[in-house]
C-alpha positions in Angstrom: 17.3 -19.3 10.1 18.6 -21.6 12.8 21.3 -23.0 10.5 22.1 -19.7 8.8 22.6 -18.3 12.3 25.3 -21.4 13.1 27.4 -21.0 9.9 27.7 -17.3 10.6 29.0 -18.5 13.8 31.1 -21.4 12.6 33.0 -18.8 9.9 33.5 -16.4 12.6 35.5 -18.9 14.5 37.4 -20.5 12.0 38.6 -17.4 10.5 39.8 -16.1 14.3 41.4 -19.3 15.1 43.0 -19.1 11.4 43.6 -15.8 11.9 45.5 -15.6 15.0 47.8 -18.8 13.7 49.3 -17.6 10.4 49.3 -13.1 11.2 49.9 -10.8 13.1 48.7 -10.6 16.5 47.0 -7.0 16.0 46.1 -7.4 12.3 44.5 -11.1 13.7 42.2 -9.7 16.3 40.7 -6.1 13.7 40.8 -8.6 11.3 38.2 -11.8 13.4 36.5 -8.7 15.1 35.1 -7.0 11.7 34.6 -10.3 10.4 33.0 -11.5 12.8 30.9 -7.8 13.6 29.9 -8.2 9.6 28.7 -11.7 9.9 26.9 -11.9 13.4 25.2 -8.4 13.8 21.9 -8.7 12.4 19.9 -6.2 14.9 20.1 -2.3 14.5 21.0 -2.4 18.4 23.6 -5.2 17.6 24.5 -3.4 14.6 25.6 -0.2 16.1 27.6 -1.3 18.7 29.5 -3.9 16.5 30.3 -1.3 14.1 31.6 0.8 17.0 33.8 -2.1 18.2 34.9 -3.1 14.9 36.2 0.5 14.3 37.9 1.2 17.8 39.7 -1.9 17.3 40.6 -1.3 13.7 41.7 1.9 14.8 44.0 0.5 17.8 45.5 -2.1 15.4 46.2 0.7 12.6 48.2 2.7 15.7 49.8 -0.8 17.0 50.8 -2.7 14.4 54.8 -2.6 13.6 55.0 -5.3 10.6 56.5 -8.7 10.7 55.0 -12.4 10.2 56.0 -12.3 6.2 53.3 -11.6 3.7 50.5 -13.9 5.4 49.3 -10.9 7.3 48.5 -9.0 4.0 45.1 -11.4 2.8 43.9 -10.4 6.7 44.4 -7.1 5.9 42.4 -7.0 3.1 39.8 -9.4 5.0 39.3 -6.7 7.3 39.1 -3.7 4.8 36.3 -6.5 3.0 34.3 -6.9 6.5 34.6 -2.7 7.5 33.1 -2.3 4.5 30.3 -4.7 4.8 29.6 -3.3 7.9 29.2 0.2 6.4 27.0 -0.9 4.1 24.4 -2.7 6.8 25.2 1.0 8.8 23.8 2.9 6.4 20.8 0.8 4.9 19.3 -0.5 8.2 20.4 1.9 11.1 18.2 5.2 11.9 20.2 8.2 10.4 20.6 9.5 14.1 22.6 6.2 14.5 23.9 5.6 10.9 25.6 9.2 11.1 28.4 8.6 14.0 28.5 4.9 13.4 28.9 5.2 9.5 31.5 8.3 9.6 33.9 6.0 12.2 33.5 3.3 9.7 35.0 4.9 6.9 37.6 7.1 9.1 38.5 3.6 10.3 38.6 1.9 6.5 40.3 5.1 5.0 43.1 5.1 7.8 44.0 1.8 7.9 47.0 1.9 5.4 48.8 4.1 7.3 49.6 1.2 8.8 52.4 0.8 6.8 54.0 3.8 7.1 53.3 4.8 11.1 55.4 2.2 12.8 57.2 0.3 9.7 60.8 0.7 9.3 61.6 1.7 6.5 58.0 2.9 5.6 56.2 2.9 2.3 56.5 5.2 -0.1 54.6 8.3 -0.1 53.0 7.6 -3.8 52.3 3.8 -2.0 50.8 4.9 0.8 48.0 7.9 -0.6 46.9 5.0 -3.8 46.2 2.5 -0.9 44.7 5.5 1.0 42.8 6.4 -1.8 41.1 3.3 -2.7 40.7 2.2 1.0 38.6 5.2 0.9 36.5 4.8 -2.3 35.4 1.2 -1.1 34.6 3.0 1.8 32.5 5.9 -0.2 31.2 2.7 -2.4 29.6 0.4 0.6 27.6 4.1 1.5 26.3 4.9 -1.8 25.0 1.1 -1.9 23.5 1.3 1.5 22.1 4.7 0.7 20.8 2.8 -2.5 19.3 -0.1 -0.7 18.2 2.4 1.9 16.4 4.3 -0.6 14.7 1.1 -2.0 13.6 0.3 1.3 12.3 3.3 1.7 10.3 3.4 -1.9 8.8 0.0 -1.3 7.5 0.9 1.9 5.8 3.9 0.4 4.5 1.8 -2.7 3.4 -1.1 0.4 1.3 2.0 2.1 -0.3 3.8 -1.1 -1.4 0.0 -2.1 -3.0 -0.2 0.9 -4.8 2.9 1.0 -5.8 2.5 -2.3 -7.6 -1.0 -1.1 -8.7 1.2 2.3 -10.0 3.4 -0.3 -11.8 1.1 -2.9 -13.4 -1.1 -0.1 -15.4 1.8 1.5 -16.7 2.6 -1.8 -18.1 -0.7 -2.4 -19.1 -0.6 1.3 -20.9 3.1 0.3 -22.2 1.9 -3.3 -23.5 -1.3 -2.4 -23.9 -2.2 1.5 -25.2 1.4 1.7 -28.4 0.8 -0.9 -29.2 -2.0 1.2 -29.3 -0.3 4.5 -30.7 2.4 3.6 -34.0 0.1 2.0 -33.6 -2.0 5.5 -34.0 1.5 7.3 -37.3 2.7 5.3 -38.8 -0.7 5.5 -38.4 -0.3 9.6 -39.7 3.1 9.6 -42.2 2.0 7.6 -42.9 -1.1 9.9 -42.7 1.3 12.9 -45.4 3.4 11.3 -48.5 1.2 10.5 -47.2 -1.5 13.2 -50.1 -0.5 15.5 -52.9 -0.2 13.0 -51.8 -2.3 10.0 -49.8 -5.1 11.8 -50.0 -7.4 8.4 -48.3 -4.8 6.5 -46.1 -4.5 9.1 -45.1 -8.2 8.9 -44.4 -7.9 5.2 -42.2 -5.3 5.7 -40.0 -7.8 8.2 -40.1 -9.9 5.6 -38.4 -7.7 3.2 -36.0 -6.2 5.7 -34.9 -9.8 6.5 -34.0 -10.3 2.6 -32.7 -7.2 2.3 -30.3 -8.1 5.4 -29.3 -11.2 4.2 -28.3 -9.2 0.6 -25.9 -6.9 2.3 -24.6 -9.5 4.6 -24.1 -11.3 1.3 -22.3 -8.0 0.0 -20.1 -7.7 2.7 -18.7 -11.0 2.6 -17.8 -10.6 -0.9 -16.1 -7.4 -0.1 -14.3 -8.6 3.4 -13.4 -11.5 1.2 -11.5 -9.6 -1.4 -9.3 -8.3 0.8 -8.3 -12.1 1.9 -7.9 -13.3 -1.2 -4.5 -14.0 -2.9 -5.8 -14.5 -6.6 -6.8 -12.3 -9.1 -9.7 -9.4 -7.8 -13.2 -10.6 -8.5 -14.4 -8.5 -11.4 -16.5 -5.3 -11.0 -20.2 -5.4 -11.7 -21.4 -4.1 -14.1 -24.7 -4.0 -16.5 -25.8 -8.1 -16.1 -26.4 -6.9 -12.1 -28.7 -4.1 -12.8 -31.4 -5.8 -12.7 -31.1 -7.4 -9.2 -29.8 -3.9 -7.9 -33.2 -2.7 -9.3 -35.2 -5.5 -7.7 -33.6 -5.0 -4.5 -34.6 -1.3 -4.5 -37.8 -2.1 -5.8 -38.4 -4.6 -2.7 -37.3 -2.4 -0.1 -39.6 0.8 -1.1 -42.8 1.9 -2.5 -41.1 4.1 -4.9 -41.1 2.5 -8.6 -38.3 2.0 -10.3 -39.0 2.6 -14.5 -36.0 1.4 -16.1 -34.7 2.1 -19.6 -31.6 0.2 -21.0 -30.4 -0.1 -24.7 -29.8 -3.9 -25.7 -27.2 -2.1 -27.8 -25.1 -1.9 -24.4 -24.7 -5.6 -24.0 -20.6 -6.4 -24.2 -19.8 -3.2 -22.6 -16.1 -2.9 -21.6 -15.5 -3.7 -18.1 -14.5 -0.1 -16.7 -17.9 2.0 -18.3 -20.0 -1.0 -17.1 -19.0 -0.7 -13.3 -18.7 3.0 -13.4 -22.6 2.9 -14.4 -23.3 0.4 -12.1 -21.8 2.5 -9.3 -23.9 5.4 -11.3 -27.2 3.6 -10.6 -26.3 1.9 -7.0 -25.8 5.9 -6.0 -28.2 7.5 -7.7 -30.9 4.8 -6.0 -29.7 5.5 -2.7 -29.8 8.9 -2.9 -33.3 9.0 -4.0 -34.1 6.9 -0.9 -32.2 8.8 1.4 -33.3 12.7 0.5 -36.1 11.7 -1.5 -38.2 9.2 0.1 -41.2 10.8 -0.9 -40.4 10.5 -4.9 -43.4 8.1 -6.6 -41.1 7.3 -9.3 -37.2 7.1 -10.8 -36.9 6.5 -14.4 -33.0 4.6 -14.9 -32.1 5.0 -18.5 -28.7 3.7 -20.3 -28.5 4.6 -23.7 -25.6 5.1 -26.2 -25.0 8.2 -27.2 -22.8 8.4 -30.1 -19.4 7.3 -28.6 -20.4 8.3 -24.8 -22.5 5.7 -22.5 -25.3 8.1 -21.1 -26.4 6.8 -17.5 -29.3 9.3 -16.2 -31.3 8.9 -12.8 -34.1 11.2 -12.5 -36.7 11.0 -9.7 -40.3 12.8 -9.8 -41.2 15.7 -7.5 -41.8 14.0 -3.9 -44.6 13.2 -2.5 -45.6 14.7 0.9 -45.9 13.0 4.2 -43.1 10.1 3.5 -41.0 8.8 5.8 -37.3 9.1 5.1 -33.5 8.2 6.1 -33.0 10.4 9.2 -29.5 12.6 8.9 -26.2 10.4 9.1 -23.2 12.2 10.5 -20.8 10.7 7.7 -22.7 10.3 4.4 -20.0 8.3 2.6 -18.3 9.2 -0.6 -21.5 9.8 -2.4 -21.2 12.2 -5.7 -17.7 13.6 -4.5 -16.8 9.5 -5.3 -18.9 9.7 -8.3 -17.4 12.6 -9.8 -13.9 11.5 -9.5 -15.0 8.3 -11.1 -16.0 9.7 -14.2 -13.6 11.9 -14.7 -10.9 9.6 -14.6 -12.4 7.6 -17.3 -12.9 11.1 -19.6 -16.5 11.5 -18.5 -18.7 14.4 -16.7 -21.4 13.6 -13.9 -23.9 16.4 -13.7 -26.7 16.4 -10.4 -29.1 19.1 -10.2 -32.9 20.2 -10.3 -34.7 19.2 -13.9 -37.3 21.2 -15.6 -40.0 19.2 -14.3 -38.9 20.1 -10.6 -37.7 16.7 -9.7 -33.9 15.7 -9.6 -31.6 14.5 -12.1 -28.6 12.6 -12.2 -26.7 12.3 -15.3 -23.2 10.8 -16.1 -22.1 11.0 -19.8 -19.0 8.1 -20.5 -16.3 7.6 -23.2 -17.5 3.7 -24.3 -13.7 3.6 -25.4 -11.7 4.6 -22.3 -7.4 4.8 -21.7 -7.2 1.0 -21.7 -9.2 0.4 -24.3 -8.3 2.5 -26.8 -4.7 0.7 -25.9 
């Protein structure tokens, strides 16, 4: 940066001195001021007031200039028309608009006048037909330098947008994996302590086993966290989404933090599932579980069942009528994404989630999925 900064200088200065030896004295100094405006501003603070100087002295030497010093004033002309314009160009992709508006119209007044300097104090003067072509295509480099800064402001502006949405969509997928997973673990850690807090007195043994399986359920979520922090870290490809092969731990887990039984049912025929189903069911089950735990603690049972069904991957969840006189997950003032999440899940892969009272007076959970999604059909 260092070294980039010291050529921009060292140009600047050779073209002034060089300027200044072989043209005019007024086309020398618009000429080294625009160039050297277009090469050193880098700042929008910088920017705006170089571009302000570089026109009021383009503008002075357009009023001033009467001709002479032969035809090696010409290529500093055309020098300055070259740096104006880059100027313009940084004007209108970097600056605020509140800023880009006065600075970029004096720009291109200044770049647009500028061949009337042969005709305001040049005896004899150019022709009329001369002098509106230069005008006229002094002006559409002008009008050229703000469609591409409006271009590269535009770009700026679209990649900054597609920077944000990519990082709300990461905001959004780490607190469900937070919800799904670190969620079923905390809630088991919370009924084991209830639990614990319950028959601590009389039952102290029982007590102690339940500390025992709050500390591995602790360690599991810690574990679950990391993975998820760590994601968000890591430059490589995303860790893949789990899916049916960690069932059967999520089922232990949930198993070892409560007394309610887990019955599970799960085709063999599901093994090799594509990747998108598999998590969604997995998400299916890690929600379904917690929710039993959470509003109904007192359920003896929940009966986890997979199946195929035709072309659809049925994923039901359905817990027994609750027991009275459990303990249970006192109310949370934010309950996560929970079946809202769900729901929008499955319907973006072409399926239907379904929650509601069975005929047995219990609660089912049921989540019918295309096996062949978008991607996979592709």
């Amino acid at each position: 940066m260092e070294f980039r900064r010291t050529a921009r200088v060292a140009i600047t200065a050779a073209a002034t001195v060089t300027a200044f030896a072989t043209a005019a004295p007024v086309i020398a100094a618009s000429a080294s001021t625009a160039i050297g405006a277009a090469l050193l501003a880098r700042r929008p603070a910088t920017l705006f007031w170089s571009a302000i100087t570089a026109t009021a002295v383009s503008v002075s030497a357009t009023c001033l200039y009467s001709g002479g010093d032969d035809n090696r004033t010409g290529p500093w002309w055309f020098a300055e028309t070259v740096a104006l314009c880059a100027l313009l160009f940084g004007v209108t992709a970097r600056l605020p608009v509140t800023r880009a508006l006065p600075a970029g119209s004096a720009l291109l007044a200044a770049t647009a006048v500028s061949p009337l300097r042969l005709w305001l104090r040049l005896d004899p003067p150019s022709p009329p037909g001369e002098l509106a072509l230069l005008t006229a295509l002094w002006t559409a480099s002008g009008l050229l330098a703000v469609g591409a800064g409006l271009y590269r402001r535009g770009h700026a502006r679209r990649r900054a947008g597609a920077i944000e949405a990519a990082r709300r969509a990461q905001r959004v997928a780490l607190a469900r994996d937070l919800h799904d997973f670190v969620a079923h673990d905390v809630s088991g850690i919370v009924v084991l302590a209830q639990a614990a807090l319950h028959v601590g007195e009389t039952n102290p043994a029982q007590a102690m086993d339940a500390l025992r399986r709050i500390e591995r359920a602790g360690l599991g979520a810690l574990s679950t966290l990391d993975r998820t922090v760590h994601a968000l870290h890591t430059d490589g490809p995303a860790q893949p989404p789990a899916g049916l092969d960690t069932l059967t731990e999520l089922l232990d887990r949930f198993a070892d933090t409560g007394s309610t039984t887990a019955i599970t049912s799960i085709d063999p025929s599901l093994s090799g599932l594509p990747p998108a189903p598999a998590a969604a069911a997995h998400r299916i089950v890690a929600e379904g579980l917690t929710n039993v735990r959470a509003h109904a603690p007192g359920a003896l049972a929940v009966r986890v069942t997979l199946a195929r069904d035709g072309a659809d991957l049925l994923v039901e969840l359905a817990n027994d009528l609750p027991a009275r006189g459990r303990l249970g997950l006192r109310a949370r003032e934010h309950g996560g994404l929970g079946l809202a999440g769900l729901d929008e899940l499955v319907t973006a892969l072409g399926g239907r989630l379904t929650a509601g009272p069975d005929a047995d007076g219990g609660w089912l959970l049921s989540a019918r999925i295309p096996l062949a999604t978008g991607e996979d059909r592709a």
